[in-house]
Legacy VTK file of the C-alpha trace (Angstrom):
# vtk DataFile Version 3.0
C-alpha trace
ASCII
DATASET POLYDATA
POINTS 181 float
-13.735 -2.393 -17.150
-16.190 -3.022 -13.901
-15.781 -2.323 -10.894
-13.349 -4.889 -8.975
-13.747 -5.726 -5.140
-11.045 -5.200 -3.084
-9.671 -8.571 -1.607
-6.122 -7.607 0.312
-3.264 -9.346 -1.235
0.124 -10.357 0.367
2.782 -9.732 -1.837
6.509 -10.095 -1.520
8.803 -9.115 -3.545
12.743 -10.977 -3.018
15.597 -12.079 -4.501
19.438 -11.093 -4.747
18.523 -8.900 -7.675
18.192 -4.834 -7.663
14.431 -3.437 -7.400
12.460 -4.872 -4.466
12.177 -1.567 -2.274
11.854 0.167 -6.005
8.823 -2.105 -6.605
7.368 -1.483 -3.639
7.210 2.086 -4.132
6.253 1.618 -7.561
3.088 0.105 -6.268
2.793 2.818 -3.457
2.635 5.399 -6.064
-0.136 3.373 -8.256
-2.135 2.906 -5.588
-1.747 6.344 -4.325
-2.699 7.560 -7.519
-5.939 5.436 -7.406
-6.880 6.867 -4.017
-5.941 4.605 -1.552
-4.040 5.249 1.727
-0.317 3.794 1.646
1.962 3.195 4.486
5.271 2.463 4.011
7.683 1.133 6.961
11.142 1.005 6.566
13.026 -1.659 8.938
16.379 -1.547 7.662
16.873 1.715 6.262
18.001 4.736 8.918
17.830 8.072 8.292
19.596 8.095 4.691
18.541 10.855 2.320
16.902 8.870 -0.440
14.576 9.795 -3.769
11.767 7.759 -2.424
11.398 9.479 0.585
11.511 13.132 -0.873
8.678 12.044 -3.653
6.518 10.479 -0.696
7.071 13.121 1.366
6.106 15.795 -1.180
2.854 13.829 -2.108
1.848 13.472 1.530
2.396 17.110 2.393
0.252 18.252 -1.090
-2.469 15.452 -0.776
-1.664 12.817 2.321
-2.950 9.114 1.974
0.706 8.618 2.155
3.452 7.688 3.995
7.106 6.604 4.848
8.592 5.843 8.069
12.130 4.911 8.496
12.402 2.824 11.658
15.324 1.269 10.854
18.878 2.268 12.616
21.143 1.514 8.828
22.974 -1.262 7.733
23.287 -4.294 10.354
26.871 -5.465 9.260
28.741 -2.188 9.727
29.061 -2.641 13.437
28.588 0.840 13.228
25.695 0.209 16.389
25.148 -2.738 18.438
23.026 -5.299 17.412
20.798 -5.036 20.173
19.773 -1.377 19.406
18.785 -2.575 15.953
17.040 -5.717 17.322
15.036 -2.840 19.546
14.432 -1.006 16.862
12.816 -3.999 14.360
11.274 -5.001 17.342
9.947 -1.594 17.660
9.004 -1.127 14.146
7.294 -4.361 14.268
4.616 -3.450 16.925
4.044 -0.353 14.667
3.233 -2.695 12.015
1.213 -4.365 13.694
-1.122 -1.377 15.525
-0.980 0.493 11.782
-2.164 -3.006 10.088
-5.034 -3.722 11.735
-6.076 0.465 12.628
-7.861 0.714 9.587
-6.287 3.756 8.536
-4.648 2.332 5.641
-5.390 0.301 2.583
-1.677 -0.798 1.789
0.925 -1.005 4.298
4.552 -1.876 2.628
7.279 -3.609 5.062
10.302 -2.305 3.804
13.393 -4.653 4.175
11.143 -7.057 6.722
12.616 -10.092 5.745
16.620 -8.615 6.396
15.005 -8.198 10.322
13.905 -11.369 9.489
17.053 -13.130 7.967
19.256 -11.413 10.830
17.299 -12.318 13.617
16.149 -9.061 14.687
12.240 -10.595 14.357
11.649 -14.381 14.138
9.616 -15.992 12.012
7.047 -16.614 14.154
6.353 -12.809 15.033
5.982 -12.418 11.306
3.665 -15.145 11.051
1.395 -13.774 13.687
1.863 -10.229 11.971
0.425 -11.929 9.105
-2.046 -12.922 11.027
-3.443 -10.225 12.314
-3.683 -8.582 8.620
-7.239 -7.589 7.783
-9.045 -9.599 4.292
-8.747 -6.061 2.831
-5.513 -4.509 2.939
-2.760 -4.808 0.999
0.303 -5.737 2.747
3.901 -5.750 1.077
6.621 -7.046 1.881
10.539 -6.832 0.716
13.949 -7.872 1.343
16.133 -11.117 -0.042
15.763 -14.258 1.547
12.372 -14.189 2.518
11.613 -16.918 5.134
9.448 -20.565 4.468
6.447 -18.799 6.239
6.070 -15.821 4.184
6.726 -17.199 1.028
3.906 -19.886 1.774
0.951 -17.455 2.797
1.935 -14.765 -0.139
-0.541 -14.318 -3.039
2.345 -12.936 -5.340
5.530 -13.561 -5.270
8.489 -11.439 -7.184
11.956 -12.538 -7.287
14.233 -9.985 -8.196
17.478 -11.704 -10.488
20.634 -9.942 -10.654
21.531 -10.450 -14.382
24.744 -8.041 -14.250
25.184 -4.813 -12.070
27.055 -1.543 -12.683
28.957 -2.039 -9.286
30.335 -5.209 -10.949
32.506 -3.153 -13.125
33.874 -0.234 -10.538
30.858 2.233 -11.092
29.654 3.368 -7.406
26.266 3.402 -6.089
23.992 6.441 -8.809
22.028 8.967 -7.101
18.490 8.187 -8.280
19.178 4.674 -8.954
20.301 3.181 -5.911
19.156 5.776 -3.889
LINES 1 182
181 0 1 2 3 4 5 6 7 8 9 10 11 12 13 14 15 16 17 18 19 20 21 22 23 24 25 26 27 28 29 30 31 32 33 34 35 36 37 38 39 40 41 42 43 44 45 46 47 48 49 50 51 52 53 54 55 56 57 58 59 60 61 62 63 64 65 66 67 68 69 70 71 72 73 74 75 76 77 78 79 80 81 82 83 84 85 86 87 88 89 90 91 92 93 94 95 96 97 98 99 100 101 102 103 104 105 106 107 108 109 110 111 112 113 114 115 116 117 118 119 120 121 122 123 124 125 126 127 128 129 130 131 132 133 134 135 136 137 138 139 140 141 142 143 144 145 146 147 148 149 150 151 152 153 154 155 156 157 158 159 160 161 162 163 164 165 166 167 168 169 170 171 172 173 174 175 176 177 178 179 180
């Protein structure tokens, strides 16, 4: 097989279903493995303790080209912080994105749970549309979460819905290390 040029893709992966942040990383890891430099930005997800983030942080401390931020401050509906604190922090996260997207450091950058910041009015639409924007013609940029918004779903080259067919939590069984998390 030749040799391909790179043209950067927008990519979102959404739906109700299980699998969109598991996706992602799936596609971290390829094209980690294939030498590029991955960012991934979490903008829901706090501090949690999750498989992901242990194999990400193992590769980047062996090899680099890779890595995950958590930005977020947890679960929005909890009340567990005021909304305002998370709105700072997506709004915080977001201006991350935006100096890591167009620092040409990276050849993938992954938005973790942007369209939840999106969907709960921590970020509008708009600031996502001019983070799309500002996206160089050669990076890969991902994006996850359900409900993504009109504007994303119109400028994405690839589009995944994730479809929950039937779930374990359905019938009593909790949330499995190494599934879920």
């Amino acid at each position: 097989m030749g040799e391909t040029k790179r043209h950067g893709l927008l990519i979102v992966h959404t739906g109700a279903g299980k699998g969109k942040t598991t996706a992602a990383m799936g596609l971290a890891m390829r094209a980690w493995g294939d030498g590029l430099r991955v960012l991934i930005l979490q903008f829901i997800k706090g501090s949690w303790t999750t498989g992901e983030r242990h194999a990400i942080e193992v590769l980047a401390r062996a090899e680099g080209r890779i890595e995950l931020r958590a930005l977020g401050l947890g679960f929005t509906r909890k009340g567990e912080k005021p909304r305002e604190e998370h709105r700072r922090a997506a709004r915080e996260a977001l201006t991350m994105a935006e100096r890591e997207i167009t620092s040409g450091r990276w050849d993938m950058v992954i938005l973790d749970e942007i369209n939840y910041a999106v969907k709960f009015g921590l970020i509008t639409e708009q600031e996502l549309g001019a983070l799309l924007g500002r996206r160089p013609k050669n990076l890969h940029l991902v994006c996850t979460g359900r409900d993504a918004c009109p504007l994303l779903l119109e400028r994405a080259d690839l589009i995944t819905e994730m479809r929950g067919l039937r779930h374990p939590f359905e019938s009593g069984i909790k949330a499995q290390k190494g599934i879920e998390f």
